[in-house]
C-alpha positions as CSV (number, residue, x, y, z in Angstrom):
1,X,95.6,126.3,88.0
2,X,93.8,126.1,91.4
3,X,95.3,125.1,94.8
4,X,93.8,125.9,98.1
5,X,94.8,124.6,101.4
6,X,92.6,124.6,104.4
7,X,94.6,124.9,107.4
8,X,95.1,126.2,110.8
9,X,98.1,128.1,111.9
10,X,99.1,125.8,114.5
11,X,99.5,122.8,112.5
12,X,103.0,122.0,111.8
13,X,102.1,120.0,108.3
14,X,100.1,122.6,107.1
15,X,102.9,124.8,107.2
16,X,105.3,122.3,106.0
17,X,102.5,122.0,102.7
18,X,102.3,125.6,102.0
19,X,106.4,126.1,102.3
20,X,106.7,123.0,100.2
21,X,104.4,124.3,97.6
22,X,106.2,128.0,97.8
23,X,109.7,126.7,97.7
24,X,108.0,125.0,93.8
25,X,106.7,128.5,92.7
26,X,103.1,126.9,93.0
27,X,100.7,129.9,94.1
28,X,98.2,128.8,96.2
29,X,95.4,130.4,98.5
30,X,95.5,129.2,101.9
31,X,91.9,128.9,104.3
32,X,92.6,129.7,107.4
33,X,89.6,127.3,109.3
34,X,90.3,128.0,112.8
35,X,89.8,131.7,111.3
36,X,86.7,131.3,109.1
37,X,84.1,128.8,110.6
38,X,82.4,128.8,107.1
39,X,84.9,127.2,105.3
40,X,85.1,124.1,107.6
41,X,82.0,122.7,106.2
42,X,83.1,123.5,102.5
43,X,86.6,121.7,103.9
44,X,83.9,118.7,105.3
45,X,82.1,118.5,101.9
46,X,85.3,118.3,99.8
47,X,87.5,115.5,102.2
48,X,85.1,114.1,104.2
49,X,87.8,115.3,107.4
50,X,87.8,118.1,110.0
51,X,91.8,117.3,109.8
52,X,94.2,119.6,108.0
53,X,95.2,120.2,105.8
54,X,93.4,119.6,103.4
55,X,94.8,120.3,99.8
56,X,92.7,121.0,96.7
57,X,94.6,121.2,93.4
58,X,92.5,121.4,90.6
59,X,89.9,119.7,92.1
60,X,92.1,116.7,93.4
61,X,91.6,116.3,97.3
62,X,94.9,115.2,99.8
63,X,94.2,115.0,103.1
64,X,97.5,116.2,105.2
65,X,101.1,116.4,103.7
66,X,101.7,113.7,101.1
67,X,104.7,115.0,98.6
68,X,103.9,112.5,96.5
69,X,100.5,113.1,95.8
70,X,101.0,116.8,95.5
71,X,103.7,116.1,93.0
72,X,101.4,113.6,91.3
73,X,98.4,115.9,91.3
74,X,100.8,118.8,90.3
75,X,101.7,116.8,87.1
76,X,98.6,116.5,85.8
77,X,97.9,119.9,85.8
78,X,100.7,120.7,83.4
């Protein structure tokens, strides 16, 4: 299983994605962009945004905080 969430640490959702994903045992790695310039333009290729976050699980892009969709793409991984 692969999850990785670009973020920032200023944005609220971003947090409210990685404590929703911790509070359902999911381990995830989380890319701090405003940290690591890099990784904004591997964030650009993948979404297509410069918002975040930007979730990736299992290859499975979601722009911002959508439960549903994590819970969707979280299903088919099982």
């Amino acid at each position: 299983m692969s999850v990785l969430i670009y973020s920032t640490s200023t944005c609220p959702f971003c947090h409210k994605a990685k404590e929703y994903l911790t509070s359902k045992g999911i381990p995830f790695t989380d890319i701090n962009v405003g940290e690591d310039q890099t990784k904004v333009q591997e964030m650009m290729d993948k979404s297509g945004q410069l918002g975040v976050p930007v979730i990736d699980i299992n290859g499975t892009i979601i722009v911002g905080f959508n439960q549903a969709r994590i819970d969707a793409a979280l299903a088919q991984m099982k």
